[in-house]
N, C-alpha and C positions, 0 to 999 in steps of 0.2 A: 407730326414727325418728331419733334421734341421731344413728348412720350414715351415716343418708341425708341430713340435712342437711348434714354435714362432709365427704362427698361431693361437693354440691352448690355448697362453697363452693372447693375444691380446684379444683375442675371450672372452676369461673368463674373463677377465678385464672389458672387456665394458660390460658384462652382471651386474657385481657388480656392476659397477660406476651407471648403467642404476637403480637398485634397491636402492643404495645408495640416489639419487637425487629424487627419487620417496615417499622417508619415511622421514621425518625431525628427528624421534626422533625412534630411533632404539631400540628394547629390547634385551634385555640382551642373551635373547637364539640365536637370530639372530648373535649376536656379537661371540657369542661362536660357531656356527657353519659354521661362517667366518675366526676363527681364524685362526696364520699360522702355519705350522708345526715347531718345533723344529729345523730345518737346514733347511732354507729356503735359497732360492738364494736373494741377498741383491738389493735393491734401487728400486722393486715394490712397488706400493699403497696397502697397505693392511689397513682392517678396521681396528678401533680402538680393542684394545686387553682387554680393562675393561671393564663393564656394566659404563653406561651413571650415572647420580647422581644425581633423581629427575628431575623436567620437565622442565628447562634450565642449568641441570646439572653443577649448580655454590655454588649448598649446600656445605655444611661442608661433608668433606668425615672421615667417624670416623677408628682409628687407626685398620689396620688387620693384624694378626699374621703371619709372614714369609710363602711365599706360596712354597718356597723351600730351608727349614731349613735343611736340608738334604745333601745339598750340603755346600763347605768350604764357609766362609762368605767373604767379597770382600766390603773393607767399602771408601767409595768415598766422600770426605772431600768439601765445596763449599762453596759459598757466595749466598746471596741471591738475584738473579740475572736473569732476565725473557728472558736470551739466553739461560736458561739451561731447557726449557719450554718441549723440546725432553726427556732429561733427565729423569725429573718428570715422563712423562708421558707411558713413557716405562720401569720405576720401578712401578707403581701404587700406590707407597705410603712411609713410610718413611722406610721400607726394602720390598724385591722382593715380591708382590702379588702371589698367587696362577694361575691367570689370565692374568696377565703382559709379555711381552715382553722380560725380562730380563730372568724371571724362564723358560719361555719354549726356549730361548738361552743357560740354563744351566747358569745362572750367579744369583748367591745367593746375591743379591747387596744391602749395607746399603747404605741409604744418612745422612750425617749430617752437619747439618751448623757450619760452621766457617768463622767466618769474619776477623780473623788476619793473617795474611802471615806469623808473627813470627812462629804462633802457627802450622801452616801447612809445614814449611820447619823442623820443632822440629819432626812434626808426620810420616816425608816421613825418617828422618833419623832414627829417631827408627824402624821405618818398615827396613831398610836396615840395622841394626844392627841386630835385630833377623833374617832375612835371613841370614846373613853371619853367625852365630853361627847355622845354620844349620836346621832352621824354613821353611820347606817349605811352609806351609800355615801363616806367620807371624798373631799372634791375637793381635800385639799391634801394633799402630801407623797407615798408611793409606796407600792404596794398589794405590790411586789416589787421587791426587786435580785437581781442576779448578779456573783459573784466568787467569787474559786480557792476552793478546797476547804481548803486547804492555810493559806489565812489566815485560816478561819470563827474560828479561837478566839481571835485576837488583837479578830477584827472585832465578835464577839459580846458579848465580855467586857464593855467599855467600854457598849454601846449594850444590853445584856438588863438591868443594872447600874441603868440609869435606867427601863427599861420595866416591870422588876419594884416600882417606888415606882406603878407604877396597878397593878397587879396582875399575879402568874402568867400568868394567860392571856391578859396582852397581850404576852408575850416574844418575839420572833424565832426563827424555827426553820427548820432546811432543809429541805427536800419535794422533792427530783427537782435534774435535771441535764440542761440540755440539751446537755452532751459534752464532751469531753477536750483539752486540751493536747498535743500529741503531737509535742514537738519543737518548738516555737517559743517553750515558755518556755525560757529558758538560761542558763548561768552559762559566757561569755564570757573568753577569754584567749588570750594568747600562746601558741604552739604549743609551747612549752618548756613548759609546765603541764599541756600533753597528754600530753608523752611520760613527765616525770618528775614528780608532783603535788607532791613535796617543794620543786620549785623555786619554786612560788607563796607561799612563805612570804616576807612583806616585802613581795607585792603591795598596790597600793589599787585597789580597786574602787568604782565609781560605780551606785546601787540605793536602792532604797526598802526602807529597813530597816525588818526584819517582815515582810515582806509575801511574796508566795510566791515572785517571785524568788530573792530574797534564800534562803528557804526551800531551793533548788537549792543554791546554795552551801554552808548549813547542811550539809545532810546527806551533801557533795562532802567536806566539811571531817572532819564525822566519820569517814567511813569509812575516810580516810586518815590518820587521827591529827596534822590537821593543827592547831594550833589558832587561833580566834580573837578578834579583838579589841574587843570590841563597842563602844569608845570612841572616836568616830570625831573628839575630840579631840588624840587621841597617835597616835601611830604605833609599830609594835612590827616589828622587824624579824626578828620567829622566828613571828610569825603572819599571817593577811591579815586587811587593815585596808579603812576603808569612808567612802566621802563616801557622804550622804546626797542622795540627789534626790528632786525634788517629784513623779516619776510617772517608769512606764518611758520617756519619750519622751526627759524631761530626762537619766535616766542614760546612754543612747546619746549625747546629743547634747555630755554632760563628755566623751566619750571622745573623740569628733569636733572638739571645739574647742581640745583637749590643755590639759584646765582644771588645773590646778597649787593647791595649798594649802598653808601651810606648817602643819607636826604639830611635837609633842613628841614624840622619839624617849626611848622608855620606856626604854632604856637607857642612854643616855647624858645624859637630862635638855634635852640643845639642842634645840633648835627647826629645821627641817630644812624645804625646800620639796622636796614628794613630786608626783607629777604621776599622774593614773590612768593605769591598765595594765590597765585590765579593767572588764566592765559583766555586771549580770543583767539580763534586758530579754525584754522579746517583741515579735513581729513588729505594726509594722513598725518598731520600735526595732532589731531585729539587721539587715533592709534599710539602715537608716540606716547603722548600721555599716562594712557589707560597704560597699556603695557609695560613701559619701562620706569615708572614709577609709583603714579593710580595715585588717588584720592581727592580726585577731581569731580564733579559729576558734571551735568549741563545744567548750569540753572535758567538760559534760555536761550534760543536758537533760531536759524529760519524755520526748522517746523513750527513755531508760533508764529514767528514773524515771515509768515507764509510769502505776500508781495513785496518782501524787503529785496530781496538778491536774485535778480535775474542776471543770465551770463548775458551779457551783452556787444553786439559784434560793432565796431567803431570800422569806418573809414573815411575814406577824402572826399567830399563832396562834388569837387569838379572831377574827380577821378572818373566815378562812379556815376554821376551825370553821362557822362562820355563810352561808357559801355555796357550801359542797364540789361543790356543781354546776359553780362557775364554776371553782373547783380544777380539778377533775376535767379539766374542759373544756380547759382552757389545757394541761394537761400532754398529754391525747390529742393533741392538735393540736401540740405542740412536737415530743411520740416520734414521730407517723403522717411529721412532715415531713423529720425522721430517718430511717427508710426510705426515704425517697423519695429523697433525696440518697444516698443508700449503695447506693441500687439503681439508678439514670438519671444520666448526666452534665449533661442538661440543666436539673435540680429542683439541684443544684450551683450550674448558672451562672446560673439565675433567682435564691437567695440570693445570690448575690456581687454580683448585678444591685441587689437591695435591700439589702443590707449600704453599698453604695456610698452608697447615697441615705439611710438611716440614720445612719451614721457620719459623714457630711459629707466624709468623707476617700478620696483614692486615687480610684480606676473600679472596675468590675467585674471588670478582667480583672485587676488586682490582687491583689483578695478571693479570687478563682478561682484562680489562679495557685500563692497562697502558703496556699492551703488543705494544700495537699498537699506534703509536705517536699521543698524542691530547693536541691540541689549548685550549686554556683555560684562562677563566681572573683572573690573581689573585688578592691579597689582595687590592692592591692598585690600581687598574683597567688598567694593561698593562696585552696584550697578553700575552702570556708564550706560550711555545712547552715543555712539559713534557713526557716523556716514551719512548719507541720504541725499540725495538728488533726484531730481527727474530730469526726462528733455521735453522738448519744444516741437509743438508741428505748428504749422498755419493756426489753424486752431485758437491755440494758445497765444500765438502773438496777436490777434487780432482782440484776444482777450487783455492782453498786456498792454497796449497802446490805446484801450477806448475806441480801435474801430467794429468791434461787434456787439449788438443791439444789449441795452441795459448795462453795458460795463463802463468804467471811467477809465480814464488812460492812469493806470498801476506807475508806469514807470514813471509821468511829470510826478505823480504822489510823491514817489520815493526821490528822485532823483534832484526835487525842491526841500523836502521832508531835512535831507540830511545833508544839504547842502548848507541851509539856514544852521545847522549844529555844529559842522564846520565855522561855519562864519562866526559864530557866538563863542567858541570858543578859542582859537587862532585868528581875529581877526589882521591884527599884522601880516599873516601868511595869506589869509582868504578875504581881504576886505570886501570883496561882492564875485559875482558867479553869475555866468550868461542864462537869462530866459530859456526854460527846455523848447519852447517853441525854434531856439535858435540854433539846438544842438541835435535835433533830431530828425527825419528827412525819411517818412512812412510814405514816399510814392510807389519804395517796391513792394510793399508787404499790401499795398492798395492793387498793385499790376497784378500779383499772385492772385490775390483773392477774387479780381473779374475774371481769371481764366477758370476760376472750377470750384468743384466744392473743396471745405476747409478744414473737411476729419472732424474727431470732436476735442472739444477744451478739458482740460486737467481743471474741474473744479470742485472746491470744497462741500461738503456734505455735512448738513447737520441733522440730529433726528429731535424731535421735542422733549421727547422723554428722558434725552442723557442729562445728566447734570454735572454741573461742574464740581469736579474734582480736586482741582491744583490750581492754587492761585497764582497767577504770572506777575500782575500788578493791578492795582489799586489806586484809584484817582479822583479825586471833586473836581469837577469843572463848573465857574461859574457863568453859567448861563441864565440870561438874564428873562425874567418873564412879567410880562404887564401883572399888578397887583392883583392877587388874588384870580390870576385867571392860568389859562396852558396858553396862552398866546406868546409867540417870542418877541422880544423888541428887539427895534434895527442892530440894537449893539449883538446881541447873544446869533447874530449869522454869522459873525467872524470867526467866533468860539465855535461854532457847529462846523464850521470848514475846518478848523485843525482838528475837533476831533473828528471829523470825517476822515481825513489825512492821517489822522495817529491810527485810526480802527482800518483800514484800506491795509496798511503796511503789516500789522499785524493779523493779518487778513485767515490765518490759523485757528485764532483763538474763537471761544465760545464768549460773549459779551452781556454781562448784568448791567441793566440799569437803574439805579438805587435810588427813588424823589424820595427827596425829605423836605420840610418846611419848618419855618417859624414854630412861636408857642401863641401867635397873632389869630384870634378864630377860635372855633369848638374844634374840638378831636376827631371828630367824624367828618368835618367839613377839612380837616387838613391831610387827610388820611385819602378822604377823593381827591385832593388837590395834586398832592407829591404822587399818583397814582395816573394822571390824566396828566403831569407835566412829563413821567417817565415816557408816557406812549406819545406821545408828542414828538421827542426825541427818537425816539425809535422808529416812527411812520418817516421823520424825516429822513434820517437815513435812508430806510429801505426804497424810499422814492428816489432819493438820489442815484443809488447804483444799487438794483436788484442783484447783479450778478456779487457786487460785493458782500453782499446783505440778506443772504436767501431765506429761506423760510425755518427756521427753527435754529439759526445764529444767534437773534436776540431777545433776550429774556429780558420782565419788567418785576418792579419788586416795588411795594409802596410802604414807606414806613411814617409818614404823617411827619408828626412833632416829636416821637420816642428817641430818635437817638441823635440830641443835640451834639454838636462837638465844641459849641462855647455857651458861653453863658447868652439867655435870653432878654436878662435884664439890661443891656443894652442897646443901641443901632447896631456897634460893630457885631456886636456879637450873635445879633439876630439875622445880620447879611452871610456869616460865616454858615449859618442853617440851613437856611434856602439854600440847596445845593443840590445836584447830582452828580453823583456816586458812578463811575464808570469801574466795575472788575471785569479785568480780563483775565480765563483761564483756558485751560484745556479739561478732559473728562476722564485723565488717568490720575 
């Protein structure tokens, strides 16, 4: 019988898809006698749930009154942001359509923009204050927000801090994602910082410090041994230094208005006026950029740093405990409208259509437009790479938290990754940061995925043959190996977890692995050795998370004893050899 129904539903698929690809521009009756039921099983294609909007559906869509006012209201707080492109389009507007995804889940859902974190951790505590006085539908403060992955432990720290004085079970925690960053967050610069990253040192960059931007940079900095200067006081001219801005918008707009500061130059004690040279921003702060001044490029972004920035959906724990239906509901209807967008170009431009009208900002052919990453000349006639996002179905989130076979949980990577950069850097401000096991609460993304199949994951593709093109960055890790053998000692597994952790986030790039050794031994015998220590490294990885690590990711390279980088006639000098060489690139 099981057969027959999975048959049954196979069957019915391909007839829609068959009728789908057959119509370009579907009507509205069609769309409604598609619709899905109210408790539908989660991570099929289903058509889009609104009528279309005119005859490339990228008009202005005008404001419609709650299509299930009826039900308790449920108000979800965000940025404006073209990962949350599911979102939009599975509410239909700036509260739940009549039509929408959301109302026939039973979820009465408001959107409203917010662009301040202050402002969002102020709204989830009042939401948790009228709960504990015994509000079971809280109408003040916010039932969810959404922001980077990447900045949950800075954002958590502060706001679980105060939530934990009502109690445990009123803390903040993550549950789901409605999709990725894929190139529009970025870490901006002079195209001399692209070719040579050493020359960024003594740059000033304009950013919201902390925050996941800024986070790009972070881990740009690390991987090239660049250092940084977290005092945006002084200015150091052997590291890159930072104005502070009030949100991505304002740090595009330092750059555009050639905002100048004067700093203490840490070396020499004077006082010096520096002028920015560079921004981390997302779209439409790199828009701003390219257009109204240009000569920026991306020297790197989430499209390398593929697992860095998931949008990430936060609420109350005991809330959400108490009404995993509505849970439930809200996330079917964010992943089902993920699909939908990953499968029709028009469930796309019907989001962009409501992102317009949500955001207050831009049109729809905007949203549309810079969904998807494009080349572009700007002001000053250098290419640029501006936009890029995806969304999120089931799928993906079970790929993002470790619950589907061969992956690692992406977001503890990132969400510890850049916690630990915070704390090394601001430790005054972040002296330590809650366990992701204590911030994060996957029972509904567990409930979804026993009710049905999970659609397929958004994953990376490599092919053997491409080679790398563009260096990102460049790295020796010392990992330690019994003499003369590829075996690792106990020390060199701590090293293989961060660089597991550093390769997971950057999870974009194409990865060389460079053995080299001593001048200890014959030439041929060092040549197998830095060769058999590379694949060493590499089999571990791929054991550890296939799905991070697929097959034609990682490339091995053996250069023996030839390219010392100190001298042999010492100890020190000969530990400095033994080394591996980690580049990460991409293949443009």
């Amino acid at each position: 019988m099981k057969l027959t129904i999975t048959a049954k539903v196979i069957l019915s698929l391909i007839v829609v898809a068959i009728a789908i690809s057959a119509t370009r521009y579907l009507s509205p009756d069609l769309w409604n006698r598609l619709a899905p039921p109210a408790q539908r099983s989660v991570g099929t294609n289903v058509p889009p749930p609104a009528r279309l909007v005119g005859e490339t559906a990228l008009e202005a869509i005008p404001e419609s009154p709650p299509g299930c006012a009826d039900l308790p209201e449920v108000r979800f707080y965000h940025w404006a942001w073209n990962a949350q492109m599911g979102l939009m389009l599975a509410t239909g507007g700036k509260q739940a359509t009549a039509d929408s995804l959301m109302c026939k889940r039973g979820v009465n859902l408001r959107l409203i923009r917010e662009d301040n974190v202050d402002t969002m951790q102020s709204l989830l505590l009042t939401f948790a204050e009228e709960l504990k006085r015994g509000e079971a539908h809280p109408k003040k403060g916010a039932h969810f927000v959404a922001i980077m992955g990447d900045g949950a432990a800075a954002f958590l720290k502060g706001l679980n801090d105060k939530l934990r004085q009502l109690g445990p079970e009123y803390m903040a925690v993550v549950i789901g994602s409605c999709g990725y960053s894929r190139g529009e967050d970025k870490f901006m610069g002079p195209p001399s910082w692209k070719q040579n990253p050493q020359s960024a040192r003594g740059g000033l960059v304009a950013g919201v410090l902390r925050d996941g931007d800024w986070n790009i940079a972070m881990k740009w900095l690390g991987d090239n041994r660049i250092p940084n200067n977290p005092d945006e006081t002084s200015y150091d001219p052997d590291a890159l230094n930072w104005v502070n801005a009030s949100d991505y918008i304002d740090a595009a707009q330092k750059y555009v208005s050639g905002y100048c500061t004067e700093l203490r130059n840490v070396k020499t004690g004077q006082r010096e006026k520096r002028c920015v040279d560079g921004v981390v921003t997302w779209t439409p702060g790199d828009v701003t950029v390219a257009h109204n001044r240009g000569g920026l490029v991306s020297i790197v972004s989430t499209r390398e740093y593929r697992s860095q920035m998931p949008n990430v959906i936060i609420g109350n724990k005991r809330w959400m405990a108490d009404n995993a239906k509505l849970v439930t509901g809200m996330l079917s209807a964010i992943f089902d409208a993920g699909d939908l967008i990953k499968d029709n170009d028009e469930a796309l431009k019907r989001a962009a259509a409501i992102s317009a009208l949500v955001y207050n900002e831009k049109d729809a052919a905007y949203w549309y437009k810079y969904f998807r990453s494009q080349v572009e000349v700007d002001k000053q006639g250098l290419l640029v790479e501006l936009g890029g996002s995806s969304v999120n179905n089931l799928a993906d989130n079970l790929q993002l938290f470790g619950l589907a076979p061969g992956s690692t949980n992406a977001f503890a990577v990132t969400y510890t990754v850049f916690a630990e950069i915070v704390k090394s850097q601001y430790p005054d401000l972040m002296p330590s940061f809650y366990p992701v096991e204590q911030v994060q609460d996957l029972r509904y993304l567990k409930m979804l995925a026993a009710q049905g199949p999970a659609g397929k994951a958004d994953l990376p593709t490599f092919h053997p043959q491409e080679r790398l093109g563009r260096v990102v960055s460049r790295r020796s890790w010392d990992i330690q190996f019994a003499s003369g053998s590829a075996k690792f000692t106990p020390a060199a597994l701590q090293t293989l977890e961060r660089l597991f952790n550093d390769l997971v986030v950057a999870s974009g790039t194409l990865v060389e692995i460079h053995g080299h050794t001593d001048n200890q031994g014959g030439i041929e015998r060092n040549q197998l050795l830095s060769e058999q220590r590379a694949f060493a490294v590499k089999e571990w990885l791929e054991k550890k998370s296939p799905a991070n690590f697929p097959e034609g990711r990682i490339r091995v390279f053996a250069h023996g004893q030839t390219q010392p980088v100190a001298s042999n006639a010492t100890s020190e000098g000969r530990a400095r050899n033994r080394r591996v060489e980690i580049v990460l690139g991409t293949t443009n």
